[in-house]
C-alpha positions as a Markdown table, in Angstrom:
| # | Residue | x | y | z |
|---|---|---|---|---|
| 1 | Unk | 9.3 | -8.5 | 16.4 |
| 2 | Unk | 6.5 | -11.4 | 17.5 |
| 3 | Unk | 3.8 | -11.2 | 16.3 |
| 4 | Unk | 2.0 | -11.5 | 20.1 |
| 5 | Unk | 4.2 | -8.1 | 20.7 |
| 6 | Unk | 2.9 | -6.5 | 17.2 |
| 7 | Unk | -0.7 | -7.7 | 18.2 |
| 8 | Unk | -0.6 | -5.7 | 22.0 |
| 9 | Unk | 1.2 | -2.5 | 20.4 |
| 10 | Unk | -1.8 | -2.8 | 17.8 |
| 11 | Unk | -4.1 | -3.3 | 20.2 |
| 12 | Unk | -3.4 | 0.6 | 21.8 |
| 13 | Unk | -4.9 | 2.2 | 18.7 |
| 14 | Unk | -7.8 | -0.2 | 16.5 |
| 15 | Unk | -11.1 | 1.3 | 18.4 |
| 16 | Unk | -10.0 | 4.3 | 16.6 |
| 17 | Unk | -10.3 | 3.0 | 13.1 |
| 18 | Unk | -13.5 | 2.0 | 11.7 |
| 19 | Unk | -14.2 | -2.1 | 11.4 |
| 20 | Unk | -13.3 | -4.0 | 8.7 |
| 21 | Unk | -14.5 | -7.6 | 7.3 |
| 22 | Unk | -12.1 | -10.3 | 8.3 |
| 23 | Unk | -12.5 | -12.1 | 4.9 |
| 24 | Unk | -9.5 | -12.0 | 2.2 |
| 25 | Unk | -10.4 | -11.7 | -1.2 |
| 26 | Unk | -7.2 | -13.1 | -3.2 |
| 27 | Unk | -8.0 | -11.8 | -6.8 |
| 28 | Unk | -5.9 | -13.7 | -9.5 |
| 29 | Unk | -5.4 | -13.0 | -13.4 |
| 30 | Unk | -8.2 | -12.9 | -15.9 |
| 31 | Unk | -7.6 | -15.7 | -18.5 |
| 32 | Unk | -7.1 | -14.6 | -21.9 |
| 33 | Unk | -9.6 | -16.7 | -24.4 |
| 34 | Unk | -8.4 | -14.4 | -27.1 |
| 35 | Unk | -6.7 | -15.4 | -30.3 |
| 36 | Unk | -3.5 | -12.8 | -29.2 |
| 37 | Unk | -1.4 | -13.3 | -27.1 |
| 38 | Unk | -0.6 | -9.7 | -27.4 |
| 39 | Unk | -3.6 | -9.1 | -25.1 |
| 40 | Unk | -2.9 | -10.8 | -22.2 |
| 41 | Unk | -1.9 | -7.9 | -20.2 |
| 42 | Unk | -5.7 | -7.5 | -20.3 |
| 43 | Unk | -5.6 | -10.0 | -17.6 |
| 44 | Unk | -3.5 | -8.3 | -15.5 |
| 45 | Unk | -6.1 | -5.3 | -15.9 |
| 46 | Unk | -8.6 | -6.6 | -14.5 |
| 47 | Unk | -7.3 | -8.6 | -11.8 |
| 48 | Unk | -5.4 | -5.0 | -10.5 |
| 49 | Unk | -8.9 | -3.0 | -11.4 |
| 50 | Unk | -10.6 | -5.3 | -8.6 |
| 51 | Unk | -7.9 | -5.6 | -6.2 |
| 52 | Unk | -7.5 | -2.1 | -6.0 |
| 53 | Unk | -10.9 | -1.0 | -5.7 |
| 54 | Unk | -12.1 | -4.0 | -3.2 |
| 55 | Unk | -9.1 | -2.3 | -1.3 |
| 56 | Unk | -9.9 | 0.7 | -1.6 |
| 57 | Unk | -13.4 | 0.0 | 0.1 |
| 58 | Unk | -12.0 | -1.2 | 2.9 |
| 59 | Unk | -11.5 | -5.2 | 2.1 |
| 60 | Unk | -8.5 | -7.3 | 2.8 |
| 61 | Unk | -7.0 | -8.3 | -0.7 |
| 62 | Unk | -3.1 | -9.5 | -1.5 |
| 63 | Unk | -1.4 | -7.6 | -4.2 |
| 64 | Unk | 0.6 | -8.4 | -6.9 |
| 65 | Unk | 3.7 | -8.4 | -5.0 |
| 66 | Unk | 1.8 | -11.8 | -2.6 |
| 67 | Unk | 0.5 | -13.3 | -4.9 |
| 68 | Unk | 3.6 | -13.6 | -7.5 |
| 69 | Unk | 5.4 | -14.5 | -4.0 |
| 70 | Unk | 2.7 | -17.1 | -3.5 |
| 71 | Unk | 3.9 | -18.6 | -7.2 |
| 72 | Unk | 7.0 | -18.7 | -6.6 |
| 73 | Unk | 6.8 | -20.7 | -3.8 |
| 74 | Unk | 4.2 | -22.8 | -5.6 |
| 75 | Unk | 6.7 | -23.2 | -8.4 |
| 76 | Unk | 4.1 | -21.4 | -10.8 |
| 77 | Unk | 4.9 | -19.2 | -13.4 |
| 78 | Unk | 3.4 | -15.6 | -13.6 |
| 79 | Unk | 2.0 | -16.4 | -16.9 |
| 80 | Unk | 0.8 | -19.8 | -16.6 |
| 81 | Unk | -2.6 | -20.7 | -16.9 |
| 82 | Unk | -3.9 | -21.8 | -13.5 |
| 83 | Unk | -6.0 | -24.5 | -13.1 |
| 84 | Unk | -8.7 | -24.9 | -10.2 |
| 85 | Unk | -6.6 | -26.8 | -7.8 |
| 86 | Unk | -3.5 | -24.6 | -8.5 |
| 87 | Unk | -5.6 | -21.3 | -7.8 |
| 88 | Unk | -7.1 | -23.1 | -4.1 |
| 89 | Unk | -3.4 | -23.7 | -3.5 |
| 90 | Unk | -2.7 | -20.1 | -4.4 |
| 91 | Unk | -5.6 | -19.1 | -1.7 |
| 92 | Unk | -4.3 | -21.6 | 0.8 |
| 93 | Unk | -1.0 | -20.3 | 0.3 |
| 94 | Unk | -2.2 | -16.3 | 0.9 |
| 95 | Unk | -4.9 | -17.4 | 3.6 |
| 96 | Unk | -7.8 | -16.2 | 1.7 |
| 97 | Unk | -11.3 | -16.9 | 2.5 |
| 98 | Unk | -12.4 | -15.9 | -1.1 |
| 99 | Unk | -11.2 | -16.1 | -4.5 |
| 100 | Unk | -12.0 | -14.0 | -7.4 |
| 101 | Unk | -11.1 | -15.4 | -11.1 |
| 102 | Unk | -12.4 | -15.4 | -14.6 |
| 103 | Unk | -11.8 | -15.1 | -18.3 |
| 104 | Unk | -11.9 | -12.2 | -20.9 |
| 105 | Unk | -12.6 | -12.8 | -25.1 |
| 106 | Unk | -11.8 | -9.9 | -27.7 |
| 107 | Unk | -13.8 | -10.1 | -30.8 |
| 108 | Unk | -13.7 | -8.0 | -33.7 |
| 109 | Unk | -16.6 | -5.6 | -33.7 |
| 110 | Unk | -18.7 | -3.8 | -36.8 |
| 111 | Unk | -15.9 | -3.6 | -39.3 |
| 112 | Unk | -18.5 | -0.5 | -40.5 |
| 113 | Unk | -18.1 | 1.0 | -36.4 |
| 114 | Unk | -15.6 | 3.5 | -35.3 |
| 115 | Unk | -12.6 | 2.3 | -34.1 |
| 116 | Unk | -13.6 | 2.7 | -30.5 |
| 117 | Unk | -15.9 | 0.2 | -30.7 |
| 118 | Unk | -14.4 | -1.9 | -33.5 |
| 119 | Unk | -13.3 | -4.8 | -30.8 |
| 120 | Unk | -15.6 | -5.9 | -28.2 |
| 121 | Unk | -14.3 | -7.0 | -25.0 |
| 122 | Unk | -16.5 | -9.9 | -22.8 |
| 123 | Unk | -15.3 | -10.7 | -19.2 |
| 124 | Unk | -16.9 | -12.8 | -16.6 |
| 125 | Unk | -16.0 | -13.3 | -13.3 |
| 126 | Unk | -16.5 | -16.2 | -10.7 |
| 127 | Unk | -16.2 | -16.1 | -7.0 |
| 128 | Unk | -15.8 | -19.3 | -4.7 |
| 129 | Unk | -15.9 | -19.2 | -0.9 |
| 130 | Unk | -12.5 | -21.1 | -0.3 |
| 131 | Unk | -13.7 | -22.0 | 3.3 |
| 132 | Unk | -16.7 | -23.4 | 2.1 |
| 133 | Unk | -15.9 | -24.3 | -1.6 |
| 134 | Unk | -19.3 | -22.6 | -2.7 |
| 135 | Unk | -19.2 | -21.1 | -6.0 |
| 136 | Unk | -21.2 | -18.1 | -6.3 |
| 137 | Unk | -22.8 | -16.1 | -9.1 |
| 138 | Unk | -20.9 | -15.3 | -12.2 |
| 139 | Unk | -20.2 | -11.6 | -12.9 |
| 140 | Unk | -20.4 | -10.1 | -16.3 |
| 141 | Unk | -19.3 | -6.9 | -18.4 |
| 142 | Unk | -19.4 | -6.6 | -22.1 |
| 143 | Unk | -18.3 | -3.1 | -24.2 |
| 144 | Unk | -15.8 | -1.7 | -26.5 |
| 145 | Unk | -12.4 | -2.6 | -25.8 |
| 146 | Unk | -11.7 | 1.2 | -25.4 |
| 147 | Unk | -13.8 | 1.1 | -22.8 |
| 148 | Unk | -12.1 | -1.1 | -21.0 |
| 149 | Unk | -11.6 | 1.1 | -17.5 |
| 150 | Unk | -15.3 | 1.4 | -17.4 |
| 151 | Unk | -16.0 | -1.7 | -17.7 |
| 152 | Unk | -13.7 | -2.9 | -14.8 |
| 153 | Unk | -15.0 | -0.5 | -13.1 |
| 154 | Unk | -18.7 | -1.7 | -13.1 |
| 155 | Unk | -17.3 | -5.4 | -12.5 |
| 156 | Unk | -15.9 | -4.1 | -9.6 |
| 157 | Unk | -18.9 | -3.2 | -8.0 |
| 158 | Unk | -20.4 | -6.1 | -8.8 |
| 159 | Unk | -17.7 | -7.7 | -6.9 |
| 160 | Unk | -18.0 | -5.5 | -4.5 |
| 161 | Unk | -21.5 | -5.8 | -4.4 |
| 162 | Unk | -21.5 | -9.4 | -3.9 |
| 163 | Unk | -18.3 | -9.8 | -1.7 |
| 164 | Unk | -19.2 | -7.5 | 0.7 |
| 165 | Unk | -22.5 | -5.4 | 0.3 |
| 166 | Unk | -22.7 | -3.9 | 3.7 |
| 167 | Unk | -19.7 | -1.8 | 2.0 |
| 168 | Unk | -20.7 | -1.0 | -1.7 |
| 169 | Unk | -21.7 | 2.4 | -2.0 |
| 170 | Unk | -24.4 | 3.0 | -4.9 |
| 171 | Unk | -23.4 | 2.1 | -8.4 |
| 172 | Unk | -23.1 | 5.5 | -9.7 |
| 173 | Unk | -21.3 | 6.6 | -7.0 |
| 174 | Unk | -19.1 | 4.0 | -7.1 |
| 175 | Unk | -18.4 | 4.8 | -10.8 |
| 176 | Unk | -17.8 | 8.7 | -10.3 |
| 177 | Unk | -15.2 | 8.1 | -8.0 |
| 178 | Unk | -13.2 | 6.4 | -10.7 |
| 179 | Unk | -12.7 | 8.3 | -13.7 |
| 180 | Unk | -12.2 | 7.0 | -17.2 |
| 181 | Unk | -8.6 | 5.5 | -18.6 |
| 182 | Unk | -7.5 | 6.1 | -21.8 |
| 183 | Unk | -7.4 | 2.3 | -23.3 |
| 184 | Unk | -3.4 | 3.1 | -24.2 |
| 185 | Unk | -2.2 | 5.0 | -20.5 |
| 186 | Unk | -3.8 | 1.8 | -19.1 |
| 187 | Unk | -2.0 | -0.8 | -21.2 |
| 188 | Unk | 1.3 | 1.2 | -20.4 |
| 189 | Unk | 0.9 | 0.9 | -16.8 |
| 190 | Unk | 0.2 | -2.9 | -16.8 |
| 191 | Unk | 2.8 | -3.5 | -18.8 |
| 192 | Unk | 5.0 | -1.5 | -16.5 |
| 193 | Unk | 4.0 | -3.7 | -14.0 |
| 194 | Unk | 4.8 | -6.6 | -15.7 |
| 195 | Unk | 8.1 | -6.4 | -16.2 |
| 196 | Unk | 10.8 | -6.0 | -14.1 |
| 197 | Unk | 13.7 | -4.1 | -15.2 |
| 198 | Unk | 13.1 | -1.1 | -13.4 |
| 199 | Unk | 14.6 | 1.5 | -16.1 |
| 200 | Unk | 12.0 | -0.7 | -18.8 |
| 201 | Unk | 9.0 | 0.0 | -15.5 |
| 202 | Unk | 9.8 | 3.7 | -15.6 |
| 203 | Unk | 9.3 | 3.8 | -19.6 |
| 204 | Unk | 6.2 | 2.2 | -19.5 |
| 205 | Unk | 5.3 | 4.5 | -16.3 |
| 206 | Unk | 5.9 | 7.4 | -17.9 |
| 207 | Unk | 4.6 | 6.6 | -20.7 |
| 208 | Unk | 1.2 | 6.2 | -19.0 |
| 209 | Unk | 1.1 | 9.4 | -17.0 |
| 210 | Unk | 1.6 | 11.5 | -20.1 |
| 211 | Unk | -0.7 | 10.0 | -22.2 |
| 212 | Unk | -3.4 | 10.7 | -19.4 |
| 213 | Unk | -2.6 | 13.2 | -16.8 |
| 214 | Unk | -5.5 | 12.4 | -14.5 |
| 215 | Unk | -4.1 | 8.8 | -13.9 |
| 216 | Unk | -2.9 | 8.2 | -10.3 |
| 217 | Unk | -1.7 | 5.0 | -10.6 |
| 218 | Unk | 1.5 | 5.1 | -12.6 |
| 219 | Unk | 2.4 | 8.6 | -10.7 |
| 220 | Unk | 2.6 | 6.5 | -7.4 |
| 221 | Unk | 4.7 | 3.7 | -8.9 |
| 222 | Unk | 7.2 | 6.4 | -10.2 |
| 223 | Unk | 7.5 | 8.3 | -7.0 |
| 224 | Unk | 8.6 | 4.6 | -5.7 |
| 225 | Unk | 11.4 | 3.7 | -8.5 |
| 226 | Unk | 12.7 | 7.3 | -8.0 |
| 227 | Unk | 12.8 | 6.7 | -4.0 |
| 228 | Unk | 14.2 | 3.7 | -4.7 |
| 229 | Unk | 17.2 | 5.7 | -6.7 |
| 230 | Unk | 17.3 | 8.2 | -4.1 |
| 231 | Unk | 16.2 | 10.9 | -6.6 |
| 232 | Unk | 13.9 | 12.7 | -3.4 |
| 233 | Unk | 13.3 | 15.8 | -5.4 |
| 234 | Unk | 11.5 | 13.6 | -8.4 |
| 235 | Unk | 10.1 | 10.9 | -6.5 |
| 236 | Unk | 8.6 | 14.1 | -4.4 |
| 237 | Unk | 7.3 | 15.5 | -7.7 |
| 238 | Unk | 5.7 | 11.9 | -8.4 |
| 239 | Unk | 4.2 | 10.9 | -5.6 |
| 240 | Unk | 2.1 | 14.6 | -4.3 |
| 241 | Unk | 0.3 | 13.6 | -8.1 |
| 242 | Unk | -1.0 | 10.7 | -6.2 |
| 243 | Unk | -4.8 | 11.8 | -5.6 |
| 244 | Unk | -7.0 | 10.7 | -2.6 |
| 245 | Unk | -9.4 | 8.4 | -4.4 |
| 246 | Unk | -6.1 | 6.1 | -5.3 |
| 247 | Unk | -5.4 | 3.0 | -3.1 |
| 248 | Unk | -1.8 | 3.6 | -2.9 |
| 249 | Unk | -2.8 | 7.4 | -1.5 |
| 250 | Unk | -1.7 | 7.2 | 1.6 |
| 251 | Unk | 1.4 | 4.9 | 1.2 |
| 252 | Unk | 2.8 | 7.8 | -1.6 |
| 253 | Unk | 1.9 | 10.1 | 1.6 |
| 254 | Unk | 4.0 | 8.2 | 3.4 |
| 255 | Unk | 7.1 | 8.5 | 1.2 |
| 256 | Unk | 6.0 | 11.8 | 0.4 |
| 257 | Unk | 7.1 | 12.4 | 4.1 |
| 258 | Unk | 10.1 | 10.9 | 3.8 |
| 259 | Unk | 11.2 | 12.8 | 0.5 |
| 260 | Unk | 10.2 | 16.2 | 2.1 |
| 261 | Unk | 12.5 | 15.1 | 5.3 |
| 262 | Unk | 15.5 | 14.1 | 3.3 |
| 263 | Unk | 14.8 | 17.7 | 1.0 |
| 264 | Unk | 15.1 | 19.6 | 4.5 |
| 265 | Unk | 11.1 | 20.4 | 4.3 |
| 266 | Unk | 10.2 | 19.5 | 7.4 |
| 267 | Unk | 7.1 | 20.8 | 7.8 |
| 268 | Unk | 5.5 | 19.4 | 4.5 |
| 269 | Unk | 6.9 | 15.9 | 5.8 |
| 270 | Unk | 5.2 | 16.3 | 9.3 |
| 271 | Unk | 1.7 | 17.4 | 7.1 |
| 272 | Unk | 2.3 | 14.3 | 5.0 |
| 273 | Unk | 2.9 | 12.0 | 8.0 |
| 274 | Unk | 0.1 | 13.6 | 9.9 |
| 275 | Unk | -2.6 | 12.3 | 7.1 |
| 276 | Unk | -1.3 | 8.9 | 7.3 |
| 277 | Unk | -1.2 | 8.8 | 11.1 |
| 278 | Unk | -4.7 | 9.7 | 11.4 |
| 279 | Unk | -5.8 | 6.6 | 9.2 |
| 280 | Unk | -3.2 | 3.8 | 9.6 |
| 281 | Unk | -1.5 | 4.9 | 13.1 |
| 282 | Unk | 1.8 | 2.5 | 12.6 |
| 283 | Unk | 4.3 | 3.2 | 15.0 |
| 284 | Unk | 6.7 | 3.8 | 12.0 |
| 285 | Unk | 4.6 | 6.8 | 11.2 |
| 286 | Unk | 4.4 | 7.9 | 14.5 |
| 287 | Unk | 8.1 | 8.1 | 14.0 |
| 288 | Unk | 8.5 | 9.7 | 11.6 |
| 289 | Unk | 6.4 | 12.1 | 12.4 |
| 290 | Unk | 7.9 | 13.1 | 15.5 |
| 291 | Unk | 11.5 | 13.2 | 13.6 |
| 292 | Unk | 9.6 | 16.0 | 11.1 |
| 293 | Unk | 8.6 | 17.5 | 14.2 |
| 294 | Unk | 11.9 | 18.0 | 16.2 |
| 295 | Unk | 13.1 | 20.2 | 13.8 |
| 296 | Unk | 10.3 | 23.1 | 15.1 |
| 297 | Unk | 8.1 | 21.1 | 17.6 |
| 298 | Unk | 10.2 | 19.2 | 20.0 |
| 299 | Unk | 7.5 | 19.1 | 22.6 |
| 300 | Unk | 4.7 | 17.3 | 19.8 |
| 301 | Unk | 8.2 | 15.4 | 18.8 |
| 302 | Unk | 8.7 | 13.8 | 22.2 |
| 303 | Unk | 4.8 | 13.0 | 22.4 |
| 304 | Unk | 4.9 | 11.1 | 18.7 |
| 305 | Unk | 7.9 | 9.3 | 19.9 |
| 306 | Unk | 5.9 | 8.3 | 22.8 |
| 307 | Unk | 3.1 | 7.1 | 20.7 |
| 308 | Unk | 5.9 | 5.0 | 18.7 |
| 309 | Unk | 7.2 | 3.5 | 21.9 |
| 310 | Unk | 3.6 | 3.0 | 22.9 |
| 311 | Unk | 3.3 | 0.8 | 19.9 |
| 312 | Unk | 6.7 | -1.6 | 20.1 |
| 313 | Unk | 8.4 | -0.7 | 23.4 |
| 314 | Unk | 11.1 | -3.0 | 22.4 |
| 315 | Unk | 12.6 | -0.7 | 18.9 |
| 316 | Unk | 16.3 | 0.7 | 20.3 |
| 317 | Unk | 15.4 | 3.7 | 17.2 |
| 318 | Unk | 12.0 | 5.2 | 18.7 |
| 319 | Unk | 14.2 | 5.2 | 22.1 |
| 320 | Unk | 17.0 | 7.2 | 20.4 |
| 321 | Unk | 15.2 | 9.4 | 18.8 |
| 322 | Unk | 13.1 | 10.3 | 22.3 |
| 323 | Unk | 16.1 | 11.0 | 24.5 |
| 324 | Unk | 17.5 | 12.8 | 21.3 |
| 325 | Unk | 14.8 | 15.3 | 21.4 |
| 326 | Unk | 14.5 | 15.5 | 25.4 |
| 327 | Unk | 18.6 | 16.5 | 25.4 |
| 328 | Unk | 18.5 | 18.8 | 22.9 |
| 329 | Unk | 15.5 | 20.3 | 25.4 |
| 330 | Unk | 17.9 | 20.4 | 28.4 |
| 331 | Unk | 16.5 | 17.4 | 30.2 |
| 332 | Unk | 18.9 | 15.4 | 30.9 |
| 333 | Unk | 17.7 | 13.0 | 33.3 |
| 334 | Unk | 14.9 | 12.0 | 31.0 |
| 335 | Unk | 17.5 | 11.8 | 28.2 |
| 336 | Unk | 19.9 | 9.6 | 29.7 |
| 337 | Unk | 16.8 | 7.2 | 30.6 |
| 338 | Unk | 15.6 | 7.1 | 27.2 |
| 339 | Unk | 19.5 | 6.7 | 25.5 |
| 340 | Unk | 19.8 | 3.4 | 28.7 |
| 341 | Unk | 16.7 | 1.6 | 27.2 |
| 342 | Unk | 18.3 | 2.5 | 23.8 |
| 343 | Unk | 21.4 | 0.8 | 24.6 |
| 344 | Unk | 19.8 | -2.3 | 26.3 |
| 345 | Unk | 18.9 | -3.2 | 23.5 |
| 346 | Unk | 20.9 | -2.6 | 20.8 |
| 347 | Unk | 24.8 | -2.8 | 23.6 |
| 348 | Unk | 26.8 | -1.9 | 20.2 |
| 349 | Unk | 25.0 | 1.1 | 19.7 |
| 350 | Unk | 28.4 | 4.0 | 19.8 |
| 351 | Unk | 25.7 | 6.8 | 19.3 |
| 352 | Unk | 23.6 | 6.2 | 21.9 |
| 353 | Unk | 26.3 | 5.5 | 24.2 |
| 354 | Unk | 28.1 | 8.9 | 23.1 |
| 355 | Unk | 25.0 | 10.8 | 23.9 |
| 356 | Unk | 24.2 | 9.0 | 27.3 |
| 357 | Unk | 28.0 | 10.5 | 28.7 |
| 358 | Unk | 26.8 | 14.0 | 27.5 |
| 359 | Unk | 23.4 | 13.8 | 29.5 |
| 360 | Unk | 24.7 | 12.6 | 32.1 |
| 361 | Unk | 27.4 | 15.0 | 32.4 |
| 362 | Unk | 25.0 | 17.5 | 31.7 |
| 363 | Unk | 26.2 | 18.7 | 28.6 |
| 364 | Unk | 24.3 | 20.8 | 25.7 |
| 365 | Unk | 24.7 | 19.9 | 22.1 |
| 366 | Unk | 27.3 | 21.0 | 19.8 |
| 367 | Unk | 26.9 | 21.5 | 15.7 |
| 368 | Unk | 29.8 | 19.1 | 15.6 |
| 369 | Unk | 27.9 | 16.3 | 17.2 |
| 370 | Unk | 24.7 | 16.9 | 16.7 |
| 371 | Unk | 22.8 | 13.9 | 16.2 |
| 372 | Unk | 20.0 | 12.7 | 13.0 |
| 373 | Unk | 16.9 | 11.2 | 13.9 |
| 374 | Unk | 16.3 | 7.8 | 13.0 |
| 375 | Unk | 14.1 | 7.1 | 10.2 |
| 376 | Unk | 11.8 | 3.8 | 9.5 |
| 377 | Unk | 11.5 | 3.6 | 5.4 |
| 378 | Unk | 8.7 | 0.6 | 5.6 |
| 379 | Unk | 5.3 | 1.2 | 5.6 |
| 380 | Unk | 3.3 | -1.7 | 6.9 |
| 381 | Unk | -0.1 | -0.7 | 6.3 |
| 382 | Unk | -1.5 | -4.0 | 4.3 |
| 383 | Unk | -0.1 | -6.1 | 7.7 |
| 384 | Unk | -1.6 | -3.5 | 9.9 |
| 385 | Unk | -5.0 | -4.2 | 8.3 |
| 386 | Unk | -4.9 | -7.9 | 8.5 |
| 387 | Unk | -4.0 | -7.7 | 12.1 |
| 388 | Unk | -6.9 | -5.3 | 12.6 |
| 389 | Unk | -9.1 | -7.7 | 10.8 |
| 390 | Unk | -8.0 | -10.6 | 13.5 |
| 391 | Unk | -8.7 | -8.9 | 16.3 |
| 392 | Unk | -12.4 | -8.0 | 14.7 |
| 393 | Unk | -15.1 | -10.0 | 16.8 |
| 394 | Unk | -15.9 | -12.3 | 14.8 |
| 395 | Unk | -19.8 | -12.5 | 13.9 |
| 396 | Unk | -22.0 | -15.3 | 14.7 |
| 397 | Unk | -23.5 | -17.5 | 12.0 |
């Protein structure tokens, strides 16, 4: 698909979300100015504590995924220590406008303190305006290392705060909405993250979810290695733990949906796609949606498929999928339109040819040859966002 074709589809549905800022905030490793090396995932911390809340407020920001795609093209490694010109390239390279970056030191505490506060963590944040190459103020946090959720928390806001004001809710707000880590569930899920054999990720995953139930993050990312095995009833179990104040919310919602379809649940999947629909309206969701639906709502079916087709008239699947439902509903006519289009644009398509004879000959389904919906399995809603942002107006300075 262009992206001119994926900008006029979009175009159908962004007055009903709110604005957001057009600005993206890449947000790169902390540096480690420890003496361990064993620490270093600290890094990682905060770097995904920021990202994840600045998105989670509504600003554009790469994730890890982008950026360590953004390396590799750079020829940088994941662990190497970045210097100025390499990070600018890095922002270049992800078209951000802003950069976030800093350094954390561990230090041994009160040797007479509990062990909670034994080591004391110091991290300081810097901000430059890649468009302008203006540094702004440095951001600070000091505590027990134990503490360390709570204090990436409170840099958050401050990053928040100075990124993008006009969206910072008040401090203590801010920090109610994100609960406490326990220091060892947090190292577990970083370290999950950084590696990449997937059966070593859902160790570490695991790992973190037990050791504290209330924490979201490492529930998402196992719901996504089990729907990546095709394990549907697990990565089910996974992924409705994901709670509302996560980032990843309504992206587990989304597979959510799709594990519920594959498990024969078809209303939970519609419920599931319905939430996501009514924030990130993707044509893929509207999809997906109406394939829940057919199963006890062909007439809301036929109108999601509509809204899909709406979106990207040029998809062969959103096509199928419409004349599907309107010949299991006896017309034909409509049917037989909808399997053409199909078939136009994807000629080698048997299934849709198969089912175009039967509508036009008028004839009903059979058990033997009834036909599946067609599914979409990627969820887009990062590139939805960054289109939306485009199209903002921009402000006059």
């Amino acid at each position: 698909m262009t992206l001119l074709r994926r900008l006029l589809g979009l175009l159908l549905v962004l007055s009903a979300l709110p604005p957001l800022s057009a600005q993206t905030v890449l947000v790169l490793p902390f540096r480690n100015q420890s003496n361990s090396s064993n620490l270093d995932w600290i890094g990682e911390s905060i770097c995904e504590a920021l990202r994840e809340s600045l998105v989670s407020e509504g600003v554009l920001a790469p994730d890890r995924e982008d950026r360590l795609e953004a390396f590799r093209q750079l020829s940088l490694r994941p662990s190497a220590v970045l210097t100025v010109a390499s990070m600018i390239k890095t922002g270049e390279a992800l078209d951000a406008s802003q950069l976030v970056y800093g350094q954390y030191k561990v230090t041994p505490g009160d040797a007479n303190a509990s062990a909670a506060s034994h080591r004391t963590l110091r991290i300081a944040a810097h901000i430059l305006n890649l468009r302008r190459f203006q540094q702004g103020p440095e951001l600070t946090e000091s505590g027990a290392l134990d503490d360390l959720a709570t204090l990436e928390a409170r840099l958050s806001w401050q990053a928040l705060e100075a990124l993008s004001p006009q969206r910072a809710p008040s401090e203590n707000e801010f920090l109610k909405s994100r609960p406490p880590v326990r220091l060892d569930a947090l190292e577990s899920y970083i370290r999950g993250l950084m590696v990449e054999d997937p059966d070593q990720q859902r160790r570490f995953f695991l790992r973190a979810a037990r050791l504290d139930q209330g924490y979201s993050q490492p529930c998402f990312q196992l719901g996504k290695s089990y729907w990546e095995k095709k394990d549907y009833r697990s990565a089910a179990n996974w992924l409705a733990r994901v709670n509302r104040a996560d980032p990843h919310y309504l992206e587990a919602r989304f597979y959510l949906g799709l594990c519920d379809y594959h498990l024969g649940d078809y209303t939970a999947a519609a419920q599931s796609f319905e939430i996501v629909a009514a924030s990130v309206p993707l044509n893929e969701v509207y999809n997906d949606l109406g394939a829940a639906q057919a199963h006890s709502d062909p007439q809301s079916a036929a109108k999601s498929f509509r809204k899909a087709i709406e979106g990207d008239n040029s998809d062969p699947d959103y096509h199928f999928n419409l004349g599907c439902v309107l010949w299991r509903a006896g017309q034909y006519a409509a049917a037989a339109d909808s399997f053409r289009t199909a078939l136009a644009a994807n000629p080698k398509d048997q299934e849709a040819a198969a089912l175009l004879n039967r509508s036009e000959h008028r004839q009903p389904p059979r058990p033997e040859v009834e036909p599946h919906e067609r599914l979409k399995t990627s969820y887009q809603e990062t590139a939805y966002r960054q289109l939306k942002a485009e199209l903002q107006p921009k402000k006059s300075k």
